[in-house]
Each structure stands twice: as structure tokens, then as C-alpha cells.
N, C-alpha and C positions, 0 to 999 in steps of 0.2 A: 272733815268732821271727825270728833273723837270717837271713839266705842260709848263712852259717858254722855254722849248729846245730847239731847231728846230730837227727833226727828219734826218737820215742820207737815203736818195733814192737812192740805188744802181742800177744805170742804164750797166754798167762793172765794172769788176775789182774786187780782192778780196787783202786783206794784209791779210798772214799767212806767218807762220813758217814751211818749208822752203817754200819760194823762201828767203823771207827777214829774214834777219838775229833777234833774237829776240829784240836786241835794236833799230831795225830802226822800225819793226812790234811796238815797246814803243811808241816811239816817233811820229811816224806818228796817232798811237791812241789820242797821247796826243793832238797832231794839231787839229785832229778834233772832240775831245770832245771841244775845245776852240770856234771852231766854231759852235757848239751847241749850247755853252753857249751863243754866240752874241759877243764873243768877235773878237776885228781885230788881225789879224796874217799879220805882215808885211812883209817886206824883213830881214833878205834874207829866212825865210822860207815860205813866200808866196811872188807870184809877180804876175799880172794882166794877164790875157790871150786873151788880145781882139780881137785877129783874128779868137777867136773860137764864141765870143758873149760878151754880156753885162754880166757885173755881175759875168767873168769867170775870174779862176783860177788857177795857178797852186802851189801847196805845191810841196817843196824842202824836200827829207829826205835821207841824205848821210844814206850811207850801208860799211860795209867792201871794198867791191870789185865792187859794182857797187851803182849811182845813184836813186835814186825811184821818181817818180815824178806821182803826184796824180790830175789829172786836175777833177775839180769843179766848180758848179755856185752855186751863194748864193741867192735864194729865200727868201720869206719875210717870208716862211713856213717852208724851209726846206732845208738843202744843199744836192744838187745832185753831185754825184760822178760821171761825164763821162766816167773814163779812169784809170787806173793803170796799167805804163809800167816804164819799165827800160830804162833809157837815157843814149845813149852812144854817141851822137856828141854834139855840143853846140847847133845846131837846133833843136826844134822839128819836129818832123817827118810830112811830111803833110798829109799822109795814117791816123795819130792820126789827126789830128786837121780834117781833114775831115768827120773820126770817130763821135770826139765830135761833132761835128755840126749839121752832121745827127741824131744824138740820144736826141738831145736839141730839133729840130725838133718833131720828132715823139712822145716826151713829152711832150711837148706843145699844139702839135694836140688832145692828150689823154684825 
């Protein structure tokens, strides 16, 4: 990792092998080395998550058998990880977006 990174804050959530398949556990590292790096990640593997806050995120990382979706916020320091859960309707869950909100919260307070 460069001195320029941003470092990755795991507030939940973890990607291994198993739940996710080894290519989506790939690919979902690949997304967020990129935003490490400073780089934007669009659609459709990111989309905006504003009901959760500013700045918030959700990464897309198809799997074999189910969906992965990785909500984050992008700090000027660092990208926080809120949440890693498997999507199975086209909603997110509000029990998640509740989650994330309160955990953006008590990070902020910190």
C-alpha cells in the first residue's frame, strides 16, 4: 500500500472464502483496492447510496448463486466499509440502511 491510499475501516462485514465464491471474494478486492487508490468506480459496479448519508455507497459484485453488495462511504482519509450482506430482492433492506446509519453515527462521534 502507497503513503497516498486511503486505508480500508472495517466498521462490519468481512469477504472470505466461503460465503463468496473465490471470484467474487477477486473482484470485490479489486473494487476496493481502486478505491484506495482514489480512483471512481461507477455503475454499474458502484451506485450512490443516499439514504444511508453523503458520500455513501453501494459496490455491486455478482457471485454464482447470489448477489454481494458492499455499502461504503468515502472519506477524504479513508473508505469505511458499513455493511457486507447478500441481496436477494431488488430493495435494500431497511434493517441494513438503518444499520449503516447508525454505525456512520457512532463513527463520527469517535
Amino acid at each position: 500500500m502507497s503513503p497516498s491510499d486511503k486505508p480500508l475501516v472495517w466498521l462490519h462485514g468481512e469477504i472470505k472464502t466461503p460465503p463468496f465464491s473465490k471470484a467474487a471474494r477477486i473482484e470485490a478486492g479489486y473494487l476496493l483496492r481502486l478505491l484506495q487508490k482514489r480512483q471512481a468506480v461507477g455503475m454499474p459496479q458502484s451506485r450512490p447510496m443516499p439514504v444511508v448519508g453523503p458520500r455513501c455507497h453501494e459496490l455491486r459484485v455478482r457471485d454464482a448463486a447470489v448477489d454481494w453488495r458492499i455499502v461504503y462511504r468515502l472519506d477524504a482519509d479513508a473508505v469505511v466499509i458499513l455493511e457486507v450482506f447478500s441481496k436477494k430482492t431488488r430493495a435494500t433492506p431497511k434493517a441494513v440502511i438503518a444499520a449503516c446509519t447508525r454505525r456512520l453515527r457512532e463513527y463520527d462521534r469517535a
